[in-house]
C-alpha positions as CSV (number, residue, x, y, z in Angstrom):
1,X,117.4,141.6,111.3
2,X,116.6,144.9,112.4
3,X,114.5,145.6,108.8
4,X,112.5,141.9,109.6
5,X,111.3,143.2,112.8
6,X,113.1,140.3,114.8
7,X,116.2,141.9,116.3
8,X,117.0,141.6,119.9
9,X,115.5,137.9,120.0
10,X,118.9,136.5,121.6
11,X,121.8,134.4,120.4
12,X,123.1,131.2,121.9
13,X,125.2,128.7,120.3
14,X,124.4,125.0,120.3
15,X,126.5,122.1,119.7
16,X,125.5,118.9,117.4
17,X,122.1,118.0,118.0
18,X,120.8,114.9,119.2
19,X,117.7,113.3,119.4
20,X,115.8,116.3,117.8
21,X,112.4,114.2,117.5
22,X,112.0,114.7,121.1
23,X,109.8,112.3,123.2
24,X,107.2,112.2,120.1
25,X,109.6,110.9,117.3
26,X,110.6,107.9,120.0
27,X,109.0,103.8,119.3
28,X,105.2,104.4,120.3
29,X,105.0,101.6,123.1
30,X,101.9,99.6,124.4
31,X,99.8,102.3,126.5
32,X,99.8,101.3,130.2
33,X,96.3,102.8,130.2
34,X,93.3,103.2,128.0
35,X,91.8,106.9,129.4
36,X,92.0,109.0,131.8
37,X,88.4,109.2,132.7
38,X,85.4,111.1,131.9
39,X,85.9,114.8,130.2
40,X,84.9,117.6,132.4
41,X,83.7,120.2,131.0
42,X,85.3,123.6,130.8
43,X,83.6,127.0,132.6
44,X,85.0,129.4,130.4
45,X,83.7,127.3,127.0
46,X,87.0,126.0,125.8
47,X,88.5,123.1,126.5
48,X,86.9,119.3,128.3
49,X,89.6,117.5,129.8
50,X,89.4,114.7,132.6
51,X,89.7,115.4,136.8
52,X,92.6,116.6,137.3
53,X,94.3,118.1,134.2
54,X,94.7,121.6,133.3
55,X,95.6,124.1,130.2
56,X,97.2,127.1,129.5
57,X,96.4,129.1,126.7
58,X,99.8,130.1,124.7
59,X,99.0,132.1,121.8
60,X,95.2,133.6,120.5
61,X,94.8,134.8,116.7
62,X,94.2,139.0,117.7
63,X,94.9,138.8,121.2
64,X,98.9,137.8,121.9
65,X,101.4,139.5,120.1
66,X,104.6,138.9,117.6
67,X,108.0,139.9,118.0
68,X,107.2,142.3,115.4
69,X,104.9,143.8,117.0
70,X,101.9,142.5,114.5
71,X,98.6,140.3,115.9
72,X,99.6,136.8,116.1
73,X,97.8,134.9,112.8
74,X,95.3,132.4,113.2
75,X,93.6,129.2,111.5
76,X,96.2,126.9,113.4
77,X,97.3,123.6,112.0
78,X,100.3,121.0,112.5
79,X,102.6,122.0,114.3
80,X,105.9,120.5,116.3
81,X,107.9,121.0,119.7
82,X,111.6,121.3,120.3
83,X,113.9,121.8,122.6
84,X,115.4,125.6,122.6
85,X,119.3,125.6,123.7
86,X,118.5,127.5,126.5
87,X,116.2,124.9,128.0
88,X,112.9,126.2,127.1
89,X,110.7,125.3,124.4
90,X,110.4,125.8,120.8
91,X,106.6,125.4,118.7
92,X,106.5,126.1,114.9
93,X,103.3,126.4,113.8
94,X,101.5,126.1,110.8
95,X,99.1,129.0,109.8
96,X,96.6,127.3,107.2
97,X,95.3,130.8,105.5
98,X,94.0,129.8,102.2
99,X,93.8,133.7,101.0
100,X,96.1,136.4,100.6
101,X,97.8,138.5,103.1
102,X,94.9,140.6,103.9
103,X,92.6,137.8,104.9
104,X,91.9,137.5,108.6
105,X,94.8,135.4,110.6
106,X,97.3,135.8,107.9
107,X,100.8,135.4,108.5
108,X,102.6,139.4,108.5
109,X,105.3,139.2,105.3
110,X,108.1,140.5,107.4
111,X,111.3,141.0,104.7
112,X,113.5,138.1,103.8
113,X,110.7,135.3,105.2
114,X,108.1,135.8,102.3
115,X,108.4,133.5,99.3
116,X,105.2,135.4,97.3
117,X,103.3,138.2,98.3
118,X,99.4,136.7,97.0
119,X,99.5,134.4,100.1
120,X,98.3,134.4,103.8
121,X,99.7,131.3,104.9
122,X,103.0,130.3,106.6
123,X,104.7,129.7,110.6
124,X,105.6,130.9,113.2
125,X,107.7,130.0,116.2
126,X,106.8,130.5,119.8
127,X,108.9,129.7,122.5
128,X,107.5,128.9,125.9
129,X,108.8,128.0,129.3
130,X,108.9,124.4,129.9
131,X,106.1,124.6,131.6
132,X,104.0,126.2,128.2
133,X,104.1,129.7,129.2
134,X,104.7,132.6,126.3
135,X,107.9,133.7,125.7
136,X,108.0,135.5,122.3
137,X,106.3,134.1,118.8
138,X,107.7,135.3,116.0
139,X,107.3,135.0,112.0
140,X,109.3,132.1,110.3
141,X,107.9,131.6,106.9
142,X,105.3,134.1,104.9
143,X,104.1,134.2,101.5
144,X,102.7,130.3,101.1
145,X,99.3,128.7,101.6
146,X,97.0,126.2,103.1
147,X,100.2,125.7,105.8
148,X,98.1,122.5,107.1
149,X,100.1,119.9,108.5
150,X,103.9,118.7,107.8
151,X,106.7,116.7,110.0
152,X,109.7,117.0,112.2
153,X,113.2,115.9,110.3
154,X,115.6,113.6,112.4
155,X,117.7,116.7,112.5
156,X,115.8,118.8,114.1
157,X,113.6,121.0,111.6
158,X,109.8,121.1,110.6
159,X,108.3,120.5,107.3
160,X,105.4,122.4,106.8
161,X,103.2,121.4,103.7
162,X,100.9,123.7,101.3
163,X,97.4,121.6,101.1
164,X,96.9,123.2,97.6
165,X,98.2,123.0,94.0
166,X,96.3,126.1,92.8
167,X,98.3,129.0,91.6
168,X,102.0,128.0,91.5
169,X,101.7,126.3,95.2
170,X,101.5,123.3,96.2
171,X,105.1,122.6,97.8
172,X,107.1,122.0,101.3
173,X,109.4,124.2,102.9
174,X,111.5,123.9,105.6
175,X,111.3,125.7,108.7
176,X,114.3,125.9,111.5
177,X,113.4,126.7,114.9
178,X,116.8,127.0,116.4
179,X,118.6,129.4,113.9
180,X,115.7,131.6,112.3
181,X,118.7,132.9,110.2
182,X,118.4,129.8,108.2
183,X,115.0,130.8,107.2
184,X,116.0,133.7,105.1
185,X,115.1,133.8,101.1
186,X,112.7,131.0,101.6
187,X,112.6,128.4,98.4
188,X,110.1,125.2,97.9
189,X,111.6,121.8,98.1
190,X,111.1,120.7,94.8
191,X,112.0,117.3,94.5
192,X,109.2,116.7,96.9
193,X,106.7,117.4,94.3
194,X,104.1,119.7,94.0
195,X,101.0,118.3,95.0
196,X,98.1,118.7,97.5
197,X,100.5,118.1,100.7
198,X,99.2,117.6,104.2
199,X,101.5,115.8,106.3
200,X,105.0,113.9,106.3
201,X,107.6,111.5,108.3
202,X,110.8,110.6,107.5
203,X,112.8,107.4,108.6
204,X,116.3,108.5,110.2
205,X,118.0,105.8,109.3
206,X,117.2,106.1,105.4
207,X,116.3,109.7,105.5
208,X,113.4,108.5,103.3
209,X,110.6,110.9,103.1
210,X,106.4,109.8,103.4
211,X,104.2,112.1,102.1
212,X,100.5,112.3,102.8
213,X,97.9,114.0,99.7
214,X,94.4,115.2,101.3
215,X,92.7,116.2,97.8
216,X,89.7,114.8,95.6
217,X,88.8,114.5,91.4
218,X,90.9,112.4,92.0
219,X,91.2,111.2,95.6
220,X,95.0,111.6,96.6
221,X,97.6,109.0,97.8
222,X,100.5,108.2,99.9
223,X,103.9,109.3,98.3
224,X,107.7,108.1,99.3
225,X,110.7,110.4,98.6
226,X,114.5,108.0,98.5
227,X,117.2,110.6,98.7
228,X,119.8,110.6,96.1
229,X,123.1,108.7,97.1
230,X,125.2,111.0,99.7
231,X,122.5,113.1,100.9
232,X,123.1,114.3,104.1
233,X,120.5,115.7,106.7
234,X,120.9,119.4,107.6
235,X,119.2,122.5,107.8
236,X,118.9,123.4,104.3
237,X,119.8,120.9,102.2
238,X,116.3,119.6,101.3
239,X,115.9,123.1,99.4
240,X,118.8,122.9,97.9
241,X,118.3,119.7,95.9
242,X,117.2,119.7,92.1
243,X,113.5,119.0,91.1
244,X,114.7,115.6,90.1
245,X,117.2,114.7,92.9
246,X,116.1,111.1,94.2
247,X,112.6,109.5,93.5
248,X,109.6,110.5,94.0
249,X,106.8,107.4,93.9
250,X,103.0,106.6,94.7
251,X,101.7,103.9,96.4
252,X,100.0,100.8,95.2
253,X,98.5,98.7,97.3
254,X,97.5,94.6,96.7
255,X,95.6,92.1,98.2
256,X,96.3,88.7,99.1
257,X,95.0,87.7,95.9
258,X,97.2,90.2,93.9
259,X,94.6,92.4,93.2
260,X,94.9,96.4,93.1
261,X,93.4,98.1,96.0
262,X,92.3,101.2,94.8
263,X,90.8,102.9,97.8
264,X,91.9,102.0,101.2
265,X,88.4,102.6,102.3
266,X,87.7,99.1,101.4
267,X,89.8,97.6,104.7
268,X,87.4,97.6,107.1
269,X,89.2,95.1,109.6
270,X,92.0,95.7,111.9
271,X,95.1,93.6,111.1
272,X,93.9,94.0,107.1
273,X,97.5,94.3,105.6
274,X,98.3,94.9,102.0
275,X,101.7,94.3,100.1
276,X,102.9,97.6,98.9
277,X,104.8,98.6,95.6
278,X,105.8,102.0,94.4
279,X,105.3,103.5,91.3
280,X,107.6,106.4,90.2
281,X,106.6,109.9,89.3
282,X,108.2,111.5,86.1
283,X,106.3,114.7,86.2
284,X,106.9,115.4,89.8
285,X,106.0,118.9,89.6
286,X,103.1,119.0,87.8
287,X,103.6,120.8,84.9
288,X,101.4,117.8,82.8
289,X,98.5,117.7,85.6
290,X,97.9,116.3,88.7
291,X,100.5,113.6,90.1
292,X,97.9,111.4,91.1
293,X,96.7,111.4,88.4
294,X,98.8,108.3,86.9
295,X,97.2,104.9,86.6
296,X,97.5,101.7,88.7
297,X,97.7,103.2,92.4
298,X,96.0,103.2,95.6
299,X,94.4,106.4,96.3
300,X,92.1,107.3,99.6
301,X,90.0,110.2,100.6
302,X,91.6,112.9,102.9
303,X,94.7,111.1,103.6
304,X,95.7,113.0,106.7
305,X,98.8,113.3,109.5
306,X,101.3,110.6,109.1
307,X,104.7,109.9,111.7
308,X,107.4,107.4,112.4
309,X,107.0,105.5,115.2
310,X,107.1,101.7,115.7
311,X,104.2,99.3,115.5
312,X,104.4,96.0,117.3
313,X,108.5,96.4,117.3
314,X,108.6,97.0,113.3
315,X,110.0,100.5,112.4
316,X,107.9,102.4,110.0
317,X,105.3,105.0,109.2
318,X,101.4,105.9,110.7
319,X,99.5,106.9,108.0
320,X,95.4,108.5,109.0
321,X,93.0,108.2,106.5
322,X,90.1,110.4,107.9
323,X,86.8,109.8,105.9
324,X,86.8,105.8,105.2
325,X,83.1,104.7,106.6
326,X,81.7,107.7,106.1
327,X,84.5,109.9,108.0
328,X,84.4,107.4,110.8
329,X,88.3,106.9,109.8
330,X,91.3,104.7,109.8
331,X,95.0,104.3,110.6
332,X,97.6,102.4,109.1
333,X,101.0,101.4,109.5
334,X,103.7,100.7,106.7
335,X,106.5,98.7,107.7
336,X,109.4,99.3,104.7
337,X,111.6,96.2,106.0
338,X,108.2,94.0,104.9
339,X,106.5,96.3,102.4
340,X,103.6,95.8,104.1
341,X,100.7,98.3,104.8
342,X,98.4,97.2,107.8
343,X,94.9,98.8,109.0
344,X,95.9,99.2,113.1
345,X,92.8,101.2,114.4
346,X,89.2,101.5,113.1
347,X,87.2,104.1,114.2
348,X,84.6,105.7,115.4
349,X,85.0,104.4,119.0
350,X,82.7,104.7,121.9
351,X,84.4,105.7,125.4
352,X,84.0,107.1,128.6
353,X,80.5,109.2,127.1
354,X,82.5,110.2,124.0
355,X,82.3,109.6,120.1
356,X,85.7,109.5,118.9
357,X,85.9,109.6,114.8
358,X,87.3,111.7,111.9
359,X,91.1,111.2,112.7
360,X,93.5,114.4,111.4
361,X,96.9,115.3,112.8
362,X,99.0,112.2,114.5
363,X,102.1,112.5,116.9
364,X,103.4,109.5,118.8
365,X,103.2,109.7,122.7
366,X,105.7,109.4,125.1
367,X,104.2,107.4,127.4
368,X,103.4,105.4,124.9
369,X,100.8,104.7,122.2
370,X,99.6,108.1,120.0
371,X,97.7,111.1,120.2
372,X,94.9,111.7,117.7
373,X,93.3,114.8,116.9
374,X,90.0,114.5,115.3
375,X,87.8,116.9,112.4
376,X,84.7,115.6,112.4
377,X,80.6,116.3,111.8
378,X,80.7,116.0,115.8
379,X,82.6,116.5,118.9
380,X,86.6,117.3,118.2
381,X,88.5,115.5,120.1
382,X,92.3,114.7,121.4
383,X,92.4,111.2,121.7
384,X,94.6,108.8,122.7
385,X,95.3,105.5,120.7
386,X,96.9,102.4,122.9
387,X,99.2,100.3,120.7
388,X,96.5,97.6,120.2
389,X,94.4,100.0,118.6
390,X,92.0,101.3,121.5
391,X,91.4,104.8,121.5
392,X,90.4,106.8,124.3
393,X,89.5,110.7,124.2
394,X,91.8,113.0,126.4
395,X,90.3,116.7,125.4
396,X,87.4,117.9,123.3
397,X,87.0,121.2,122.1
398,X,84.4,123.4,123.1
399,X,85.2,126.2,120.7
400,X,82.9,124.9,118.1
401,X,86.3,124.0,116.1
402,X,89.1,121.3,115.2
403,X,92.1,120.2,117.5
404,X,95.0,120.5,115.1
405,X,98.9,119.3,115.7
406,X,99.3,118.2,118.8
407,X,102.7,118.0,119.7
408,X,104.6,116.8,123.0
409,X,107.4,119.4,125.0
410,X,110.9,117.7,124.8
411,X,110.4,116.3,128.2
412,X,107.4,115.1,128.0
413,X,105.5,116.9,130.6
414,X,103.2,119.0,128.3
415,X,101.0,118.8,125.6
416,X,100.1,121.7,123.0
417,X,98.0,121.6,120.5
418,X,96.0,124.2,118.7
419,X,92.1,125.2,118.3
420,X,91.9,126.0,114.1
421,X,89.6,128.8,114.2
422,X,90.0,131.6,114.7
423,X,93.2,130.4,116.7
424,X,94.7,129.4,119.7
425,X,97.5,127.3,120.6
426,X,96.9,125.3,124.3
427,X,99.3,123.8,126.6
428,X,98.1,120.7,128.3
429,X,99.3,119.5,131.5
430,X,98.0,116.7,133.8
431,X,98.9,113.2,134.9
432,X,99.8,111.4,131.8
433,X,101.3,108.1,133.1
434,X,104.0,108.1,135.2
435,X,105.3,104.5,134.9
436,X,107.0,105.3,131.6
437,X,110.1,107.5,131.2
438,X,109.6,110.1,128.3
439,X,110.0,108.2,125.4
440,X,108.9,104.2,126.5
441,X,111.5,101.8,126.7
442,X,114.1,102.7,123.6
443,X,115.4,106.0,122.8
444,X,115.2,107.2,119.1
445,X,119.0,106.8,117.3
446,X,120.9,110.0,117.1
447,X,122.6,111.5,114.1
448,X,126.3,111.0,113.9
449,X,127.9,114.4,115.1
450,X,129.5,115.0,111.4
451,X,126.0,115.2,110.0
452,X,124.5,117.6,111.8
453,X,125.2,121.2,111.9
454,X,126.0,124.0,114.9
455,X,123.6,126.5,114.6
456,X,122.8,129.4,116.7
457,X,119.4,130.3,117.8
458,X,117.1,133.5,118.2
């Protein structure tokens, strides 16, 4: 630890976890609300919010500081809240550097958390007060690329996704926020393929995986990961697992008629639902060409953020597809029990003097309903979706770039989120709806106690 540059960040011991998703991996309920208001915009040329909500910034690319001593990196992407042992909180964060380790906001390659030295990309953790104030940030994973997006694991880890199959990329790791021990000797998961990942969910009662592909020539498509028989959610095991272990599959979508839907682009009505069928993947890692390459599936352009949460009382998994109607975008909602994919929200969407369009990272709210943020040819945007499908903008950037992984403390109380370029991670605070316990009305299942690990944290 003392050669990594991240001694003396403190040891506590935690028992088994529960309820690791936090407020955001809880049943997104109907939204008491549709907006807070009108945005008011910032003085100091960052951030529009409405009367009566405030930010903090966290971290800024060049500015704040590592553990290590090194500039915190930049170009921010998904990232994911949990709750630290201690009571505080605990952000990884993506780092989506598409160069090497010398281009600006790279992650530093401190010893034993690089997996290759020719890229940039990667996460850190920062821990805050509840309240979002700095604590420390330090370096998690080094060495991969194009970190853009990922998902939190019902036991209490991020999945952090390389948007690239260039070079030997292309893969998921997994990142542990409590016990940065874990992190050491960093190794892809394999059997998740290696493809042009942007985001993930995965259902904790099945441990099944959902896997978003943001990519073109062709466009990419929505994959699903069964684990093989036995598997057991922990810290580690995902990497542990053969190339093979369990299935990998792409989606294909049909009509009421039986017909292939080969872009999702083509539902342009809300409550448009598809049956959906899975087709396996024999060359999961690529070595014949491109996965999505096979015949006979349904295929979108820049498939985006995706997360479990419940739509209309059916379990199951949000899925953003950002440039349908000419990047205006979309999001859908596949339930597994019916093996149906429906279209729940159509955008762009006029309110309260804002265009709200180009959908990105998704996290489910705990007062209800989702968050959105959006990467558009316009205004960015953090907007709020109720659960019939009205959205409603809660912050836009004045920073002439994306929101990216907005993410919800454990308790509810704060938002963070980032600014891409060149970098800064936000923490959001205001009067988000008081009516609602964190969480709505049903609390997300915990892992039995013999499936989870005790870690320590740093």
């Amino acid at each position: 630890m003392r050669r990594t540059g991240q001694l003396g960040l403190g040891i506590a011991v935690t028992g088994p976890v529960h309820g690791l998703l936090g407020a955001a991996g809880i049943a997104a309920q109907p939204s008491a609300a549709t907006g807070y208001g009108p945005l008011v915009d910032d003085p100091n040329g960052m951030l529009a919010l409405p009367e009566g909500f405030s930010y903090r910034v966290v971290t800024q690319a060049g500015k704040t500081r590592l553990y290590s001593e090194h500039a915190s990196p930049g170009i921010h992407d998904g990232a994911a809240a949990f709750p630290a042992p201690d009571g505080n909180v605990l952000v990884v964060l993506n780092h989506e550097v598409r160069g090497g380790p010398d281009d600006g906001g790279a992650v530093p390659h401190l010893r034993g958390y690089t997996w290759r030295e020719d890229a940039g990309g990667g996460c850190t953790v920062v821990k805050t007060t509840p309240d979002g104030e700095l604590i420390w940030e330090t370096v998690a994973l080094a060495g991969t690329s194009t970190n853009c997006a990922g998902g939190v694991t019902p036991w209490g880890t991020w999945l952090t996704c390389e948007e690239t199959d260039k070079d030997g990329h292309g893969y998921v790791f997994e990142v542990d926020p409590v016990d940065l021990q874990a992190n050491r000797d960093p190794q892809p998961i394999k059997a998740l393929g290696r493809f042009v990942h942007e985001a993930c969910c995965v259902d904790p009662d099945t441990l099944t995986i959902y896997l978003t592909e943001d990519t073109s020539n062709p466009y990419g498509t929505v994959y699903r990961w069964t684990p093989p028989t036995g598997f057991r959610g922990r810290s580690g095991a995902l990497k542990a697992l053969d190339v093979d272990a369990g299935e990998l599959a792409a989606m294909a979508a049909t009509d009421q008629a039986g017909n292939l839907v080969d872009d999702l682009d083509q539902g342009d009505t809300v409550g448009t639902s598809y049956t959906v069928e899975w087709v396996p993947i024999a060359d999961r890692d690529a070595g014949q060409g491109s996965v999505r390459s096979i015949d006979g599936i349904t295929r979108a352009r820049k498939l985006e953020g995706a997360w479990w949460a419940d739509h209309e009382g059916a379990p199951g998994a949000y899925l953003v597809s950002s440039f349908s109607d000419s990047h205006h975008g979309q999001i859908w909602h596949y339930d597994p029990a019916a093996s149906t994919l429906t279209l729940t929200t159509v955008f762009a969407v006029e309110a309260d003097g804002e265009t709200v369009e180009a959908p990105d990272n998704i996290v489910a709210a705990p007062f209800g309903g989702l968050i959105v943020s959006t990467d558009g040819d316009g205004d960015d945007h953090l907007a709020g979706v109720a659960d019939d499908g009205t959205a409603y903008p809660i912050a836009r950037s004045q920073m002439g770039s994306e929101f990216t992984g907005p993410t919800f403390s454990p308790d509810g109380k704060v938002l963070f989120a980032g600014i891409q370029q060149p970098g800064v991670l936000l923490a959001i605070t205001g009067p988000w709806q008081p009516d609602r316990p964190p969480g709505g009305t049903s609390a997300q299942r915990p892992f039995e106690t013999d499936s989870t690990p005790t870690r320590s944290a740093r």
